[in-house]
C-alpha positions as CSV (number, residue, x, y, z in Angstrom):
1,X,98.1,122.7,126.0
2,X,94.8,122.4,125.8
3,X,94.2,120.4,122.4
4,X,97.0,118.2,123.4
5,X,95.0,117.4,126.7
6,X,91.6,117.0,124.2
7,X,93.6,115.1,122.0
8,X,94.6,112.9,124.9
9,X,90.8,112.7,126.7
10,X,89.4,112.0,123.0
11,X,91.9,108.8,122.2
12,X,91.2,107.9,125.4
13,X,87.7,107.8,125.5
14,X,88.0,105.5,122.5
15,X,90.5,103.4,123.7
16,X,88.7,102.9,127.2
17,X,84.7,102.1,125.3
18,X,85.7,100.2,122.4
19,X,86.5,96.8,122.3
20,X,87.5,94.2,120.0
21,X,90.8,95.8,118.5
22,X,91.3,98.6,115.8
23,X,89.2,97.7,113.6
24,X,86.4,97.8,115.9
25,X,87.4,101.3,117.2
26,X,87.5,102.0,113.6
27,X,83.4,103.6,113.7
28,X,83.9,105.0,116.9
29,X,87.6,107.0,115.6
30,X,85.5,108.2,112.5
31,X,82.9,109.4,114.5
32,X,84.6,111.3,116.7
33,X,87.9,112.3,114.4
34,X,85.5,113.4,110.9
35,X,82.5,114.0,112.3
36,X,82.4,115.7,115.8
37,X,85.6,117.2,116.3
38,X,86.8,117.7,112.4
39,X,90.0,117.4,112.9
40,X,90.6,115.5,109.8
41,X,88.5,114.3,106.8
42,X,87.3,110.8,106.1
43,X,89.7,110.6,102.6
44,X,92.4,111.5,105.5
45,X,91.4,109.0,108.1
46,X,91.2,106.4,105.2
47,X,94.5,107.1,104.4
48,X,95.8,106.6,108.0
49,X,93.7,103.3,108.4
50,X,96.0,102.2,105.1
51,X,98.9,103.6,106.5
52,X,98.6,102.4,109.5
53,X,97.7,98.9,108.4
54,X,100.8,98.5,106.5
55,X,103.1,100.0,109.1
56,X,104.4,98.3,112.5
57,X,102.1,98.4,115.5
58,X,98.5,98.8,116.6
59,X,96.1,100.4,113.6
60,X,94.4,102.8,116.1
61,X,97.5,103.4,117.8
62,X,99.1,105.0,114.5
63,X,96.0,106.3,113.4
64,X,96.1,108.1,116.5
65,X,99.7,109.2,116.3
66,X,98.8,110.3,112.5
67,X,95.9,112.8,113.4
68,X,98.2,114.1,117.1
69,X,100.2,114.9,114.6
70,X,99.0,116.4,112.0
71,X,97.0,119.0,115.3
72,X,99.9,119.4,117.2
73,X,103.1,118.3,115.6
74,X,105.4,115.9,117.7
75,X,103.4,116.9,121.1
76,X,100.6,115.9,119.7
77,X,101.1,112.8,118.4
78,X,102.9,111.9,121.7
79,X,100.0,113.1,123.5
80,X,97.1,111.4,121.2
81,X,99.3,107.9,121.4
82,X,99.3,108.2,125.0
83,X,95.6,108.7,125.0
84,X,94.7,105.5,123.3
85,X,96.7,103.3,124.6
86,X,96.3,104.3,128.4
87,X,93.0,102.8,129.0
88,X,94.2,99.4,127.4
89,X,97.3,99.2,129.6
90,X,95.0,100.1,132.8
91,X,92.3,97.4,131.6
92,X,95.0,94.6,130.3
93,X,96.8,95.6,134.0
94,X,93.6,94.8,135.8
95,X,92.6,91.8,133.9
96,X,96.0,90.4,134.1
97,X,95.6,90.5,137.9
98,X,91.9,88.5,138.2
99,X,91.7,87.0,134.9
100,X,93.7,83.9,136.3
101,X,91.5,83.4,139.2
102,X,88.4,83.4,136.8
103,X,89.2,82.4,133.3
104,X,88.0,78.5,133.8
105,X,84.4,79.4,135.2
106,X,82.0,78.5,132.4
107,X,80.5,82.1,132.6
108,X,83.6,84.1,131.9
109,X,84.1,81.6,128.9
110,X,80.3,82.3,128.1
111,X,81.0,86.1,128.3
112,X,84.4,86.1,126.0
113,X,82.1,83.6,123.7
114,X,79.4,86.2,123.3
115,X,82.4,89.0,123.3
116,X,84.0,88.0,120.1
117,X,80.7,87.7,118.2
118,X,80.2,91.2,118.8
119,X,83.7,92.1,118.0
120,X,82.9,89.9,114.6
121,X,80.0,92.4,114.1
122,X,81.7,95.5,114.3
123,X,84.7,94.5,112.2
124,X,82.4,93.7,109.6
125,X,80.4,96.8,110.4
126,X,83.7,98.9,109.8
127,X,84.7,96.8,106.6
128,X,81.5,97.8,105.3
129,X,81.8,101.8,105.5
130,X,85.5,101.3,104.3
131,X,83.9,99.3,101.1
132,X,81.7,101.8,100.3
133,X,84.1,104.8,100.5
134,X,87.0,103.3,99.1
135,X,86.2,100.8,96.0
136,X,84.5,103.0,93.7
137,X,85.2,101.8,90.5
138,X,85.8,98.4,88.6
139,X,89.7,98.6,88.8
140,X,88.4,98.4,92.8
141,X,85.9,95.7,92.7
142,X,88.9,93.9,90.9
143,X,92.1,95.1,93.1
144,X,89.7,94.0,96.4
145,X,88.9,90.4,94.8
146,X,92.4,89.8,94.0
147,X,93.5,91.4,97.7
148,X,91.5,89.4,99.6
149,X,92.1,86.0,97.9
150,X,95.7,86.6,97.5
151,X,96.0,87.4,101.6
152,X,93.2,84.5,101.9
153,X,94.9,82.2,100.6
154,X,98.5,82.7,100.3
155,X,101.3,83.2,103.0
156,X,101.8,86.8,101.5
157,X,101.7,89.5,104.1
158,X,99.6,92.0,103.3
159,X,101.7,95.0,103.2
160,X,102.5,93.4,99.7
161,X,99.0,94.1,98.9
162,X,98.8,97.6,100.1
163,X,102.1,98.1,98.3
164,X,100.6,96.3,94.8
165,X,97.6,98.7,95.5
166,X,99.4,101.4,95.7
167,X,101.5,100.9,92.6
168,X,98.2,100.1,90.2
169,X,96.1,103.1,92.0
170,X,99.4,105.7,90.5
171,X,99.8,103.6,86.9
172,X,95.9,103.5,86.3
173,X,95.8,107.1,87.1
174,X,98.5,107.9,85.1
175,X,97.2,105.9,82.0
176,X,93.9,107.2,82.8
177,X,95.3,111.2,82.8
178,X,97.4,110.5,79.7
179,X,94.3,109.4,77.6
180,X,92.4,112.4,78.7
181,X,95.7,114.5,77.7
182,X,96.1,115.6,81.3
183,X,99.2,116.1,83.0
């Protein structure tokens, strides 16, 4: 009982002091996930991010459920989803309630002005330590290029991408392992 209530406490805590949507929590998750508590590796948490991006709902959300999971089994991915989306409920409740008093004063537009730079920031900050951990190679640089101007600029959703991804990640292996005469 008592890692499903720090499982709870820790997706909590993340849920309740970052803001700017899952991919801002994304440092914050990695932080506390890899490198404080251990409970999974960054290769692992990269692979949830992924999953999680192509799957339906929030990305922290099911990157939570991924690593209550993987703790705890079923309880724990109950008990880490409830963690992180508890404090956004509470705070959405809350703002839903004085937000439609306020939202025409020019300061609260100032403050959600200055808000989603800072989101902006942290996105990118996240994008960046993804970059460096997960394109590697060439057959990355290439597969990121074609991702992003693909999603860019074309309707295409991007679990199509993650999918296409997937599919050249397994054949380049494979041709890779078959000229080394690996099996």
């Amino acid at each position: 009982m008592k890692e499903l209530f720090s499982l709870f406490i820790t997706f909590a805590r993340i849920g309740a002091f970052t803001f700017g949507g899952g991919y801002a929590m994304l440092p914050m998750l990695q932080r506390e996930v890899v490198e404080s508590r251990k409970w999974a590796t960054e290769d692992e948490v990269l692979d949830y991010f992924a999953i999680g991006q192509c799957t339906p709902g929030v990305i922290f959300v099911n990157t939570a459920t991924f690593i209550g999971y993987k703790r705890k089994g079923i309880p724990g991915a109950i008990f880490a989803t409830a963690g992180g989306v508890f404090p956004s409920l509470v705070i959405i409740m809350v703002i839903a309630a004085v937000l439609t008093n306020f939202a025409e004063l020019p300061v609260v537009q100032y403050a959600f002005g200055g808000i989603r730079v800072v989101v902006g920031v942290l996105i990118l900050n996240a994008v960046a330590g993804m970059w460096k951990k997960s394109v590697v190679d060439k057959l990355g640089v290439v597969l990121a290029a074609i991702a992003f101007l693909v999603v860019t600029f074309t309707g295409l959703s991007p679990v199509w991408m993650v999918l296409m991804g997937a599919v050249i990640g397994i054949l380049a292996k494979s041709f890779s392992a078959a000229g080394k005469g690996e099996a």
